[in-house]
N, C-alpha and C positions, 0 to 999 in steps of 0.2 A: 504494500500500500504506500502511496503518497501523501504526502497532505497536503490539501487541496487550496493554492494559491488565488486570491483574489484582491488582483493589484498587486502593491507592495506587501500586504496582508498575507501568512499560512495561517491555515488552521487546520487541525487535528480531530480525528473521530476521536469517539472513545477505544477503542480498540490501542489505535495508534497511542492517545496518552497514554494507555495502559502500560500498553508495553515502554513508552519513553521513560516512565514512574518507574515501570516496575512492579506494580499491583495490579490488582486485577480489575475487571470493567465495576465489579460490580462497587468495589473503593471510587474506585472514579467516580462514578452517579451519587455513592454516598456524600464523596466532598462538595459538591456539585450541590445536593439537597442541604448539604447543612451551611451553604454559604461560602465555602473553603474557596472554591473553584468555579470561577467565570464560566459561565458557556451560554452560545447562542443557539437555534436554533436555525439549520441550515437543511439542504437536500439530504434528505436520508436520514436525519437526525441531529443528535449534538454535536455541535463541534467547538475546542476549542482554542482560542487563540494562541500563539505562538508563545507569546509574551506572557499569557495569563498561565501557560502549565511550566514554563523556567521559571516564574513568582513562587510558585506555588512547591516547586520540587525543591527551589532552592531552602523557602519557610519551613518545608515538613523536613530538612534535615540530610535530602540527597547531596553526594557528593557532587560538587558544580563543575569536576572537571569530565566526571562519567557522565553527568548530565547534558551537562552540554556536546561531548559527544554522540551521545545518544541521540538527541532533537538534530544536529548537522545531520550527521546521517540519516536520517528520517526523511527529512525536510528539504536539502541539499542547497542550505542558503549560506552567504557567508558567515564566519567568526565575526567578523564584526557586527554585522546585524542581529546576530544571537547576544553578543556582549553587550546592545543597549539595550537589548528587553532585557537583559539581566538587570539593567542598573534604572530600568525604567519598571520592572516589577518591586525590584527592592525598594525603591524611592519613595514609589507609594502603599507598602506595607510599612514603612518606616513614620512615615507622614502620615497613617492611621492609625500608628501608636503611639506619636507624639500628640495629637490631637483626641483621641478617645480614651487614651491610654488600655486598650486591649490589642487580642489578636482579633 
C-alpha cells in the first residue's frame, strides 16, 4: 500500500498507521475515538495525516529515528518534509500543554 497523496498532503489508512505504529488497527481507531489521533474521513474510510501519526508516534513514546523510517518508506517523501511534521506535530502538542496544561 501507498499512502494516498493529495497535493503537498499524504495521508494514511488505518492499516498503513498501523503498521507505521506498530499496533494494531484496532489501537489505531481506539486512539482515534478517545481523541489521541486526528483522522479525517476520506475514500474508503479513515485516513490519517502524515503529520498527525509522526505527532502522535512521537507523544506515545516510539523511537523517532525507526519512526521516521518507517513513515519514509511508506510514504516515499523526503526527510525533510517528515522533519517539519515532526516539529510541526511536537509544537502543537507542546503548545497544548502549555496552554491547558494536559495531554
Amino acid at each position: 500500500m501507498t499512502p494516498e497523496k493529495v497535493g503537498e498532503n499524504v495521508y494514511f489508512t488505518i492499516p498503513e498507521t498501523a503498521k507505521a505504529l506498530e499496533i494494531t488497527r484496532q489501537a489505531v481507531y481506539a486512539a482515534i475515538n478517545a481523541g489521541q489521533l486526528k483522522a479525517t474521513d476520506g475514500p474508503g474510510g479513515k485516513r490519517i495525516h502524515a503529520q498527525d501519526l509522526v505527532g502522535y508516534g512521537l507523544r506515545t513514546g516510539r523511537d523517532p529515528e525507526e519512526l521516521l523510517k518507517r513513515v519514509q518508506e511508506e510514504s516515499g517523501v523526503e526527510l525533510s518534509d517528515l522533519l517539519l511534521w515532526v516539529i510541526a506535530g511536537l509544537g502543537l502538542y507542546f503548545l497544548f500543554k502549555a496552554f491547558f496544561g494536559k495531554d
